[in-house]
N, C-alpha and C positions, 0 to 999 in steps of 0.2 A: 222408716226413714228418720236418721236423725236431723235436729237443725241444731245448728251452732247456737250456742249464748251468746248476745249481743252486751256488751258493758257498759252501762248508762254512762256519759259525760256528767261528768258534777257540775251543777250550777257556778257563774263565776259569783267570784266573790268581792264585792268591793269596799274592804275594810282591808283599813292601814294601821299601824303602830307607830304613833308620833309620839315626840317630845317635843312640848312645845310650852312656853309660859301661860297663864292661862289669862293675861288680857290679851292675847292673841285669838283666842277663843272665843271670848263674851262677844255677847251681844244681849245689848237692854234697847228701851225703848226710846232713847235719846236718839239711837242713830237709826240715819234712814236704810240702812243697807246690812247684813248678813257679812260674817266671814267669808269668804269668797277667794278659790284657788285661781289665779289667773297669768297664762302666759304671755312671759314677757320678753322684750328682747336683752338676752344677756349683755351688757356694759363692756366687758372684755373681750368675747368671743364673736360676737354676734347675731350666734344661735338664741333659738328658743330655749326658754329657761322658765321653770314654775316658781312662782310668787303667792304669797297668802296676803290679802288686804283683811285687814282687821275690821271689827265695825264699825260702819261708818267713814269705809277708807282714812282712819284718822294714821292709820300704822301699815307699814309694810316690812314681808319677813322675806327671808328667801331661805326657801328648802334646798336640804342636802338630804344625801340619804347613805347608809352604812348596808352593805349588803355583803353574804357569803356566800359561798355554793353549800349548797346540805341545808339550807336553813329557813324553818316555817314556825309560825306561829298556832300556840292555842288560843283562839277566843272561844268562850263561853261553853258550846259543845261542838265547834266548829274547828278545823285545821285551816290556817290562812294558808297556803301554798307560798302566796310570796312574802320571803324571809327579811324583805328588807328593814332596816329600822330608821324612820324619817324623823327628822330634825329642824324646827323651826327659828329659826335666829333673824334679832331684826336688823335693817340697812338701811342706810340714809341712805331716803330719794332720790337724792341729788345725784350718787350714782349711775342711778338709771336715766335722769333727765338728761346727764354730759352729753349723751353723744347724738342727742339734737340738739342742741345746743350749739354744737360743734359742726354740724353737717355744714354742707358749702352753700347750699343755698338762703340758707338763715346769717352764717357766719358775716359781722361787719355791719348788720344791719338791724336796726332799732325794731321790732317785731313785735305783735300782743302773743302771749303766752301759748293760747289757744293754736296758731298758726305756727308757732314752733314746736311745737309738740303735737305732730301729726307723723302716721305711721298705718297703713292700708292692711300689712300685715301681722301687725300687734295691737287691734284699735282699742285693745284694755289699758294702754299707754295714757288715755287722756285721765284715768283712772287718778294716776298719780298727783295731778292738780288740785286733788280736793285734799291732799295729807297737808296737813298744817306744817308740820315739819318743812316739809318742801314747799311753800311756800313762804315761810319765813325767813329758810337759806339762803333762797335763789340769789340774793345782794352779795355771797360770796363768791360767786363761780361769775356774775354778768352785771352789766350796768343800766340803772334804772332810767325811766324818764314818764314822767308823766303828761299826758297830753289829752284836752278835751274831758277830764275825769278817767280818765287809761291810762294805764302803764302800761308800756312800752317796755321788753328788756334788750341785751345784747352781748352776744357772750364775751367775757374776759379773760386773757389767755394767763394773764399775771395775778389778776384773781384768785384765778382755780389755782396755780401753783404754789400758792400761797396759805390756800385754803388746806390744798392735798399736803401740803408742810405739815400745817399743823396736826393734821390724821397722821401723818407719822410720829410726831414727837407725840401723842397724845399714845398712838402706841406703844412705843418706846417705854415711856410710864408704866405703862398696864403690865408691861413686859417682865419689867423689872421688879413692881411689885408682887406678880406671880411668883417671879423667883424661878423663870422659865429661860437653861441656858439655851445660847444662841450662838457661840462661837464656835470655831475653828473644828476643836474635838468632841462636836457633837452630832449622833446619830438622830437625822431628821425623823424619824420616823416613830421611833418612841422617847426621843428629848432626853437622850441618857448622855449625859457626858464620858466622853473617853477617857481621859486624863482630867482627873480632878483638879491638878494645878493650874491647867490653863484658864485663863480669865479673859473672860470676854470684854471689848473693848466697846467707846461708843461706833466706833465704825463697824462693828459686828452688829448691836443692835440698829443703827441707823439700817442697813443694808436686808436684815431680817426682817425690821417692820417696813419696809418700802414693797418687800415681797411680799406680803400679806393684802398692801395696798393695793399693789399692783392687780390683783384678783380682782376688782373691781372697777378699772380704768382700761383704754387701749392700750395697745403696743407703743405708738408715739408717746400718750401720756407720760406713762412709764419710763419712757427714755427723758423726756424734758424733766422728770421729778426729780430723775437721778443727778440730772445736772445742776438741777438749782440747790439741790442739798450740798451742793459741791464735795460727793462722795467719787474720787479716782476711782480710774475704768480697773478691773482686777487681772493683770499680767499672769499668765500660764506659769507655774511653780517650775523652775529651772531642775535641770536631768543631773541628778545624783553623778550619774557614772555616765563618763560618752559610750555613744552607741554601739563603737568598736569593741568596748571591752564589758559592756552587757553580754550575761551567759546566754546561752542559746538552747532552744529547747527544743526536744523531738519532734520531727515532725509528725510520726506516727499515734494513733489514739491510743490514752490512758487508758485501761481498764481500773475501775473501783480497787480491786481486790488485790494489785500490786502494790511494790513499793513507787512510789512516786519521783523520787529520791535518784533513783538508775537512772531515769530519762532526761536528767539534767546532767549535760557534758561535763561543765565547770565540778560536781562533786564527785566524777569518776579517779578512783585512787588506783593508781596500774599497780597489779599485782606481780610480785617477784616468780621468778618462770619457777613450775613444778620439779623436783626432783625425779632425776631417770634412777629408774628402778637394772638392777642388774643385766638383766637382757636386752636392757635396751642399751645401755653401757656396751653391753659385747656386738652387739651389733650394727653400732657407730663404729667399731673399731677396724669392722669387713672392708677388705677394701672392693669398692664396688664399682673400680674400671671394665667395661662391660656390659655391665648388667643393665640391664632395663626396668623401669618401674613396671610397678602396677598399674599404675594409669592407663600406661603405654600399650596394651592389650586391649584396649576398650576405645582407645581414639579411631578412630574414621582414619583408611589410608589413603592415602597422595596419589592419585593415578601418575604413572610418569607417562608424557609424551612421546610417542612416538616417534623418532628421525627419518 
């Protein structure tokens, strides 16, 4: 009797392929804590989102990740199965802190830190209080008060707008110093300009770094930032040709391997009627009172009624 071979499952594996700076990585003996992956509540979306706290929680990064289908790593004598490639970039705090700040039950009210920055199902959230960064912002986005040796804070709506300003125009710089176009004729996705003569204007770039920002704020935010930059709403680009006299196309499906070109009405050229060949000349000429077609033998006949 034979027995089947059974195919061992390979152990998993848990090594990644990052790019990451490498004081993202250190850790000395200064700090009380390890680099440390920790999720957080994404700022935008809502969702969970992964974060890297640096040593010592003094820095926070946020991970992205580049992935394809087909695609695996060699480490050392090992195949990583997954092909993704992770990327560590860092973000101000403050990001993350907004949107309790913003929640309704803190909003309008003089608060300690600690009680505004609570969260059941992200409790790596309190994490964020010990980044020096983020504690030295906070006086942009809220208003301070001290009481008894405590501070007190409370969110500011014209603050943050003000704040989120200048992360645009600090953009806009960065933008421009890259030498990265942003207008009209260009292809998002690899930043090639279409028409080299077109030139981007500051309301290209203003509108370009607002989206970038936006990635980082809610939907409201985002709406209120748009306005305070006093950038007009973008009007739908008016119809070349009315709708009447747009060509009309096939309804029926393309095939690859034709011409394309036939299935559009407007470039049909009517061709001039073929020439009759002599016998068909002679036999237009019969006169054909009488006669009956071809057809006429193959129709279905008419029962006549009865009287």
């Amino acid at each position: 009797m034979t027995t089947k071979k059974t195919r061992s499952v390979p152990p998993s594996n848990d090594s990644w392929v990052v790019i990451a700076a490498d004081s993202a990585l250190e850790s000395t003996k200064t700090h009380d804590s390890e680099p440390t992956f920790v999720k957080l509540r994404n700022p935008a979306t809502g969702t969970a989102s992964q974060y890297l706290f640096s040593g010592g929680d003094v820095r926070v990064y946020e991970m992205k990740a580049f992935t394809e289908d087909c695609r695996s790593w060699f480490i050392g004598q090992t195949v990583q199965r997954d092909g993704k490639l992770l990327y560590l970039t860092p973000v101000d705090p403050i990001f993350l802190l907004l949107p309790y700040m913003q929640s309704d039950g803190v909003e309008g009210k003089f608060q300690p830190l600690q009680q505004m920055v609570m969260d059941e199902h992200y409790p790596g959230c309190m994490r964020l209080l010990k980044c020096t960064q983020a504690l030295d912002s906070l006086r942009y986005v809220t208003d301070e008060k001290m009481m008894d040796n405590l501070k007190f804070h409370r969110y500011n709506h014209e603050k943050t707008m003000e704040w989120l300003k200048k992360k645009v125009w600090n953009t806009v710089t960065a933008l421009r110093n890259s030498d990265i176009s942003v207008g009209g004729g260009v292809k998002s996705t690899t930043y090639v300009r279409v028409k080299q003569e077109t030139l981007a204007t500051e309301e290209d770039y203003l509108r370009y770094a607002h989206g970038l920002i936006s990635v980082y704020i809610s939907e409201e935010l985002s709406k209120d930032l748009l306005k305070h930059l006093q950038l007009p709403e973008i009007t739908s680009p008016k119809e070349v040709e009315p709708p009447s006299k747009k060509r009309k196309l096939s309804d029926k499906p393309v095939e690859a391997g034709e011409d394309y070109t036939k299935f559009n009405s407007a470039d049909f050229v009517r061709k001039p009627p073929k020439k009759m060949t002599a016998a068909q000349k002679t036999l237009a000429k019969v006169d054909k009172t009488g006669m009956k077609s071809m057809s006429a033998f193959f129709s279905p006949k008419v029962k006549q009624e009865k009287k």
